[in-house]
C-alpha positions in Angstrom: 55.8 -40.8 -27.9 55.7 -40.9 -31.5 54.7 -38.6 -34.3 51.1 -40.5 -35.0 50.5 -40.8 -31.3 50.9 -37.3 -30.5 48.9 -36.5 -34.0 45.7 -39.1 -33.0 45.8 -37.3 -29.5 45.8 -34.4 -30.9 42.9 -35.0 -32.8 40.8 -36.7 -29.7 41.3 -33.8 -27.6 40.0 -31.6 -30.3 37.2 -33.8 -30.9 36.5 -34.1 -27.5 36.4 -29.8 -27.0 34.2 -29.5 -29.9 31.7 -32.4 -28.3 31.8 -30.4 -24.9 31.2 -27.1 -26.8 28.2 -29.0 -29.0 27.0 -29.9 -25.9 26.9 -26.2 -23.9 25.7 -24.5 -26.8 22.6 -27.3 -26.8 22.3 -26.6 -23.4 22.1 -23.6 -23.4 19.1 -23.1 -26.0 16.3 -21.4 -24.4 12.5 -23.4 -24.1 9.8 -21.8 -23.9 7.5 -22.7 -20.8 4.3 -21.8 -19.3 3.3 -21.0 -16.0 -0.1 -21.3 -15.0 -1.5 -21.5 -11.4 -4.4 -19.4 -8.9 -3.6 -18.2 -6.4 -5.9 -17.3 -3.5 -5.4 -15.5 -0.5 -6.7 -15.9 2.9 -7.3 -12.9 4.8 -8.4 -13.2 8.9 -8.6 -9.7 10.4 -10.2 -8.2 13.4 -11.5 -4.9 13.0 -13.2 -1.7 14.5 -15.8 -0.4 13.3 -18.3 2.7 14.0 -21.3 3.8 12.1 -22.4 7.5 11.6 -25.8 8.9 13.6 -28.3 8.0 11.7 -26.7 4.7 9.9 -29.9 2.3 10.7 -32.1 5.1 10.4 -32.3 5.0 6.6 -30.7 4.1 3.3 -28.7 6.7 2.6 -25.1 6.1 1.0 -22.2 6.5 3.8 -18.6 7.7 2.8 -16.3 5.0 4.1 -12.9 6.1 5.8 -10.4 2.8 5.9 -7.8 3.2 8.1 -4.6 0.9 8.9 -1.9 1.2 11.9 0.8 1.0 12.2 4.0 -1.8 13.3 3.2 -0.6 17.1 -0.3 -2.1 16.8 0.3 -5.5 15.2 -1.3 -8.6 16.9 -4.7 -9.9 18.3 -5.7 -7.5 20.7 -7.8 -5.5 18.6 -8.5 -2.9 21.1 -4.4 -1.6 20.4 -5.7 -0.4 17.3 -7.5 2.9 19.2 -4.3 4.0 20.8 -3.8 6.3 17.4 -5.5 8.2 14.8 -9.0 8.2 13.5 -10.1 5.2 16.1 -8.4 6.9 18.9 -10.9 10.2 18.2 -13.6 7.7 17.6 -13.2 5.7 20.9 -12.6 9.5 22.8 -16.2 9.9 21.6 -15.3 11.7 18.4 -18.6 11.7 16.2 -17.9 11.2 11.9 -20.3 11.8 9.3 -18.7 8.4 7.7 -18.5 4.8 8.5 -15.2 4.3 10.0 -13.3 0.9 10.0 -10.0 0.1 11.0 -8.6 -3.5 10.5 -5.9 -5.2 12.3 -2.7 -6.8 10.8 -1.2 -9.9 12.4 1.8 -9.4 10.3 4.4 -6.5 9.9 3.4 -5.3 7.0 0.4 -5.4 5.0 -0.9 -7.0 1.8 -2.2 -4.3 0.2 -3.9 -6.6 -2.2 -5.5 -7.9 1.4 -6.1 -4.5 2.2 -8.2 -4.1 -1.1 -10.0 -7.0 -0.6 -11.1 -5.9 2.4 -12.2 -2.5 1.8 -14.0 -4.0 -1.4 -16.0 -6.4 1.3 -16.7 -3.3 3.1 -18.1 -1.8 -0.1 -20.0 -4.6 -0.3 -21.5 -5.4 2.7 -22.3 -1.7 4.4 -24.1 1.2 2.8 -21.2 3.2 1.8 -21.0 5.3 -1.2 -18.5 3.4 -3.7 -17.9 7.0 -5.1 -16.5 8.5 -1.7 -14.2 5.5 0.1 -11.2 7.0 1.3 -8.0 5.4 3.1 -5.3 6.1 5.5 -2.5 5.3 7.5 0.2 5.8 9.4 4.0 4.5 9.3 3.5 1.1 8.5 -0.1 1.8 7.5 1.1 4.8 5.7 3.0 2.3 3.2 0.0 0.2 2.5 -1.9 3.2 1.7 0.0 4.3 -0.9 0.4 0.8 -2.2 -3.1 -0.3 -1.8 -4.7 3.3 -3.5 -1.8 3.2 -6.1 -3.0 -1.2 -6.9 -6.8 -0.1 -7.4 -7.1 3.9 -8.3 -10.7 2.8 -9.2 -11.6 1.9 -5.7 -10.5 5.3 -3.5 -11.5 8.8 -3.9 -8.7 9.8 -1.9 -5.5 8.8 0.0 -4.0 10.1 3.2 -0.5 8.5 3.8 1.4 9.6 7.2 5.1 9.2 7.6 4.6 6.2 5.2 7.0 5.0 2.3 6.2 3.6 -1.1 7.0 2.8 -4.7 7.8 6.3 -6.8 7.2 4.4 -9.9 3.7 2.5 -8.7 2.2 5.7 -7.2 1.9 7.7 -10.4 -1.4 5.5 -10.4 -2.6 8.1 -8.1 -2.1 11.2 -11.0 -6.1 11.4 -10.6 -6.7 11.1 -7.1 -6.8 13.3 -4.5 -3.8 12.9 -2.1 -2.5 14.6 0.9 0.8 13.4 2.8 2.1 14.2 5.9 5.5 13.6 7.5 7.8 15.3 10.2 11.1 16.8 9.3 12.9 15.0 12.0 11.3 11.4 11.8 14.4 8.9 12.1 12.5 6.0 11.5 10.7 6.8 8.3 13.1 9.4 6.7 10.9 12.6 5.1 12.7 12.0 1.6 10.9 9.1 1.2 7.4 11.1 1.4 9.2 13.8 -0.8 9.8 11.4 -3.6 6.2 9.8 -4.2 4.8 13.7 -4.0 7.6 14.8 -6.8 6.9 11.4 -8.7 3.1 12.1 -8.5 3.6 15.6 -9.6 5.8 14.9 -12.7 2.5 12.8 -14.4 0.4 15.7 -13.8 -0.8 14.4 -10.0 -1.3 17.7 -7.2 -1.2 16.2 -4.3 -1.1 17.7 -0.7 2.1 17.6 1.0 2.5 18.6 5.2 5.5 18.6 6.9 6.1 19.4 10.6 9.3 21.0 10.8 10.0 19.5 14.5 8.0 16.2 14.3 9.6 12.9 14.6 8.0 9.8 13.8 5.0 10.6 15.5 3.4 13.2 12.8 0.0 11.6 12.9 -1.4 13.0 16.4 -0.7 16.9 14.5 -2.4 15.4 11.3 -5.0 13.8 12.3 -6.0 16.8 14.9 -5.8 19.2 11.6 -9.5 20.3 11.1 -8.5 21.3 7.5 -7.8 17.7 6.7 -11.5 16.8 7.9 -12.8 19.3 5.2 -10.0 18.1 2.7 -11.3 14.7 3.0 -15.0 15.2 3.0 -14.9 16.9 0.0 -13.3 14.0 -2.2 -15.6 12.1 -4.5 -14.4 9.9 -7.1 -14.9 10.4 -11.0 -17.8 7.9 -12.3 
C-alpha cells in the first residue's frame, strides 16, 4: 500500500471518528419534556364501624378513631378485622366515647393516600369533630399510620403506630402532632430499631412523641397497648390546632 493510500485512509478514519463523535455529543444533548397526566384512584374497602351511645341522639361532634390491621387480616372477610385491637374490644362489647371505624385492605400494604381518602370521606359523611380524628395501626397498619399522618398532618390530631415501620425523613411531618409508639423489644418481624428511628427523627425537629417498649414482647405488642388505660386518656385528650 502506498504512501497516499495509507495517507487518504488515514484521513477517512479520522473523518469518520469525528462524525461518530459529532453524532454522540448531539445525542447526547438533553430536551426538555413535560409530563402531564391525572391520576385517580379507586378505592373498594369494607369496613367496621361503631357509633358512640348517644350518636343519633343529637348533633354533637364525635372524635373519630381510624384504625388499620395488619398483613394477618388482609382479604374480604371483613369480620377478620375484630380478631385484634380497637375492633376486637369493640366487638367484646367495649363501649368508646368516639366513632370507631376500621377498614379492610385487600392488598399487603396500604395506600396511605387511600387511607386518607378514606378517613377524609369519614370526615365527611359522619358527625365527627375534624379537630379530634385520630389513627392507628398495627404491623402493617402501623406503617400506614405513620405514612398516612406524616402525608396530611392537617387531617389527624394524633397518631398511634404499633410495631409499624416508616420513612425517618417523611415523618418529621408529624413535629406538631401528638404521637405515641409502641413496639416489643423482641419482635423479629418488625425489628424495634425501626420504631426507634422515626421517634429520634421526630425528636431532632423539635417533635415529643411517646415511645413504649415491652421489654419481652415479640411481634405481638398491640394486645399490651391497646389494653393500656393510659393510652385511652392519652388519646382522648388530643385535639388538633385550628
Amino acid at each position: 500500500m502506498g504512501r497516499r493510500t495509507l495517507w487518504t485512509a488515514a484521513v477517512l478514519a479520522a473523518s469518520a471518528a469525528v462524525a461518530a463523535a459529532c453524532v454522540l455529543q448531539a445525542a447526547a444533548e438533553p430536551e426538555a419534556k413535560k409530563f402531564t397526566k391525572d391520576v385517580v384512584l379507586h378505592v373498594e374497602w369494607n369496613y367496621v364501624q361503631w357509633l358512640p351511645e348517644g350518636y343519633a341522639a343529637s348533633e354533637k361532634k364525635w372524635p373519630l378513631l381510624v384504625f388499620l390491621h395488619g398483613a394477618g387480616e388482609v382479604g374480604d372477610r371483613i369480620a377478620t378485622v375484630e380478631r385484634h385491637g380497637p375492633p376486637k374490644l369493640a366487638a367484646a362489647g367495649r363501649k368508646f366515647p368516639f366513632i370507631l371505624v376500621a377498614p379492610q385492605s385487600p392488598h399487603l400494604l396500604w395506600n396511605p393516600l387511600e387511607v386518607n381518602a378514606f378517613t377524609e370521606e369519614m370526615v365527611k359523611t359522619l358527625k365527627v369533630d375534624a379537630t379530634r380524628v385520630w389513627i392507628t395501626g398495627l404491623s402493617m397498619g402501623g406503617n400506614a399510620t405513620w405514612m398516612a399522618a406524616a402525608i396530611r398532618p392537617d387531617l389527624y390530631a394524633a397518631a398511634v403506630p404499633v410495631c409499624g415501620w416508616g420513612d425517618f425523613f417523611m415523618v418529621r411531618g408529624l413535629a406538631r402532632m401528638g404521637v405515641w409508639a409502641f413496639h416489643g423489644a423482641k419482635d423479629p418481624i418488625v425489628p424495634v430499631a425501626k420504631t426507634q428511628e422515626l421517634v429520634d427523627s421526630l425528636k431532632l425537629v423539635g417533635g415529643k412523641p411517646k415511645l413504649t417498649i415491652y421489654p419481652e414482647a415479640q411481634h405481638d405488642s398491640w394486645t399490651q397497648a391497646y389494653d393500656d388505660p393510659e393510652l385511652w386518656k392519652w388519646l382522648e385528650a388530643q385535639k388538633r390546632e385550628e
